[in-house]
C-alpha positions as CSV (number, residue, x, y, z in Angstrom):
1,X,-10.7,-7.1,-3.4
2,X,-12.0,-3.4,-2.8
3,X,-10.3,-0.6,-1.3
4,X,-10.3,2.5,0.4
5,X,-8.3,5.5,1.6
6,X,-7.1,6.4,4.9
7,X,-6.7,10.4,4.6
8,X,-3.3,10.8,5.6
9,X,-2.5,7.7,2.7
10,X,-4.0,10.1,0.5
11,X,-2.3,13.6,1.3
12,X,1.0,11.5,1.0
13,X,-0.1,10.0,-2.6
14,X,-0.7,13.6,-4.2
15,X,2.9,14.7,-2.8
16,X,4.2,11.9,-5.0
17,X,5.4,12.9,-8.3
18,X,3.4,12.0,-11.6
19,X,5.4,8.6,-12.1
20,X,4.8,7.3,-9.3
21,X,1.5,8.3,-9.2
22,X,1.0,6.0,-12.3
23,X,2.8,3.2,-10.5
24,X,0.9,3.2,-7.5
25,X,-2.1,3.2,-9.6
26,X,-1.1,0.2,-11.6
27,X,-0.6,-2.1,-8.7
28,X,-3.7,-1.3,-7.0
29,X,-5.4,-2.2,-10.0
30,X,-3.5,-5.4,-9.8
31,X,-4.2,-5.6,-5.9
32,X,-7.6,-5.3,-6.5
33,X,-8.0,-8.3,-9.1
34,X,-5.4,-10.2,-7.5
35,X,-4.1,-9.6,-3.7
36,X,-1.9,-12.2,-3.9
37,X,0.4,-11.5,-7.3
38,X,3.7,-12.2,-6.3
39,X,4.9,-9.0,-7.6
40,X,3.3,-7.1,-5.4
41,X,5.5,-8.8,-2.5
42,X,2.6,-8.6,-0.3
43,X,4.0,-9.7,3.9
44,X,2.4,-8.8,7.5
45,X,4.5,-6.5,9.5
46,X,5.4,-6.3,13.2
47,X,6.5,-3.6,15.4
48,X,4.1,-0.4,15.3
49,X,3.0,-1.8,12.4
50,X,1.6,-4.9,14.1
51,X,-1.7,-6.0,12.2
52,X,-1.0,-4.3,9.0
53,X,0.4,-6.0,5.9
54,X,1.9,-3.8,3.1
55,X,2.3,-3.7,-0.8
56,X,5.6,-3.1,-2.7
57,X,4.9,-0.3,-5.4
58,X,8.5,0.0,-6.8
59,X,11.9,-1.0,-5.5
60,X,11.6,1.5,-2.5
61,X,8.1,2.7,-2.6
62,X,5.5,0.6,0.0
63,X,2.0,1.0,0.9
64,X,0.7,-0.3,4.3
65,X,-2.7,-1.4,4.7
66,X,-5.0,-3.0,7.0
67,X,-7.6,-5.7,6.1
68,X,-11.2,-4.5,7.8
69,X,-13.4,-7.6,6.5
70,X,-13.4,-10.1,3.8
71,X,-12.4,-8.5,0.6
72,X,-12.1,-5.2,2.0
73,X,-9.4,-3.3,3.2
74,X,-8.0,0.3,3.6
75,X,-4.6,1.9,2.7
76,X,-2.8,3.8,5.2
77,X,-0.1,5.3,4.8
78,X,2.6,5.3,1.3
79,X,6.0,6.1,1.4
80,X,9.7,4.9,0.8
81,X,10.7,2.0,3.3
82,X,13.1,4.1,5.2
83,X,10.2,6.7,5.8
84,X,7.9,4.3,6.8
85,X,10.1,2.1,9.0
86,X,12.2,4.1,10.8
């Protein structure tokens, strides 16, 4: 699975400290050889969010994205769930 970056995912990602940095780095290495590891919690959402699916990155920390074609897909927007789903 490849991947790209929405701009606004990535201004969000270099406000995030070092650590988590490293964390969100680690499972989109694991997204990209396997989309569907169950640690990743990967589910659609609904609402405003309608179309989009997101990633777990740690206990509170979620990245949205939004598949474009087979096996390609772009990250939107990264945050903790309260942010993100409020």
């Amino acid at each position: 699975m490849t991947h790209k970056f929405h701009k606004n995912f990535l201004k969000e990602y270099t406000k995030l400290p070092h650590k988590l940095q490293q964390a969100v780095n680690n499972k989109l290495s694991l997204f990209e050889n396997n989309p569907t590891a169950i640690s990743l919690k990967t589910h659609s959402l609904s609402g405003k969010y309608k179309g989009y699916r997101s990633i777990s990155i740690t206990g509170d920390l979620r990245a949205i994205y939004k598949e474009l074609y087979e096996n390609k897909v772009i990250f939107v927007k990264i945050g903790t769930h309260s942010k993100l789903y409020k």
